[in-house]
N, C-alpha and C positions, 0 to 999 in steps of 0.2 A: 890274116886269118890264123887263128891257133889253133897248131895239129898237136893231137895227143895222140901218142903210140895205142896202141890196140893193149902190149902188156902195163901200160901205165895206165890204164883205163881199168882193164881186169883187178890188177893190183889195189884199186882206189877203193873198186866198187866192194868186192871181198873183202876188204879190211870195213869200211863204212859199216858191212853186214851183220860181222864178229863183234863189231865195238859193243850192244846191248848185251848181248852174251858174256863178253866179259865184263861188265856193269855189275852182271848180277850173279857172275861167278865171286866180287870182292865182297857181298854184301852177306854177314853171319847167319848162320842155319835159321830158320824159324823155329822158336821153342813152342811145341804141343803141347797141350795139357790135356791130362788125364786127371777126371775126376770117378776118388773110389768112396763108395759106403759099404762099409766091410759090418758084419751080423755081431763081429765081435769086440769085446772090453778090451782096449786098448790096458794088455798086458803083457807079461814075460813072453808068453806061446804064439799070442796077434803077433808081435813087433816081430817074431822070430820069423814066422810063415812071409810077412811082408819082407824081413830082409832077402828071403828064398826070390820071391816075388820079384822085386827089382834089380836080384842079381841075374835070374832072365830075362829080362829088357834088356838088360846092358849086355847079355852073349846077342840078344838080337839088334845093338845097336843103342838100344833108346838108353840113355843117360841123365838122370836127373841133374839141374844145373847145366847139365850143356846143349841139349834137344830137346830137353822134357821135363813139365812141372807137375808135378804129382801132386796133387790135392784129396787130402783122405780123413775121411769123418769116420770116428768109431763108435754106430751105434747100440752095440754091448747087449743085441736084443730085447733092445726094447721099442715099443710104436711109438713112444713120445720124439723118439732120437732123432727115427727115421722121418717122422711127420717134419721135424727142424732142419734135419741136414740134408734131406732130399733137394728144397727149394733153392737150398745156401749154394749148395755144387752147381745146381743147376744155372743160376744166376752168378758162375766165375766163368761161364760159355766153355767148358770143355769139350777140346773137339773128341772127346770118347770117354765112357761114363761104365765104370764098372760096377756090378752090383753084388753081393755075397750074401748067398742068402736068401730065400722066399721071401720071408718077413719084411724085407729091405723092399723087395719089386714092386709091389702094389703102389705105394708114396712115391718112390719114384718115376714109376709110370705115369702119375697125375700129375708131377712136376713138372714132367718133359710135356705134355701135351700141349701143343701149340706152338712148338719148339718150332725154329726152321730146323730143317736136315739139310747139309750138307753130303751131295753121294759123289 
């Protein structure tokens, strides 16, 4: 008959329990995507505000390239833009969708409809 100690048993079972946890302690961050349709002409003043923009992400963690892929249409106000880059964002499945602008909301809205949400 094979006796196993009581701490060699503890031992076995503990580690057994840790071992998925460290599985998926080794396995790299998941990168998010953020999709933006911003109201403006992707120029000197856009680009600049956007720089502002993802240097707070990155004080709150998020970093492009290494947790985060930034997806951003500049529709420069106008309905054509929005009507085209609404649908495009929406169909890269970002799990969060920023919008800039009234103008932008409407198209967007009608894109997402029928979306799953994830809560």
């Amino acid at each position: 008959m094979l006796r196993i100690r009581r701490r060699d048993f503890i031992a076995f079972v503990g580690g057994a329990a840790a071992w998925p946890i460290a599985a998926r302690a080794q396995q790299p961050p998941r990168i998010r995507r953020l999709g933006v349709l911003m109201n403006l002409p992707e120029n000197a003043e856009a680009q600049s505000r956007y720089t502002v923009f993802q240097q707070s992400l990155a004080e709150m963690g998020w970093t492009a390239g290494r947790n985060l892929q930034v997806d951003i249409r500049w529709g420069a106000a106008d309905a054509d833009l929005y009507h085209k880059y609404a649908p495009e964002l929406v169909a890269l499945a970002p799990d969060v969708i920023l919008v800039s602008g009234t103008s932008a909301l409407g198209p967007m809205q009608r894109a997402t409809r029928g979306c799953r949400s994830y809560s």
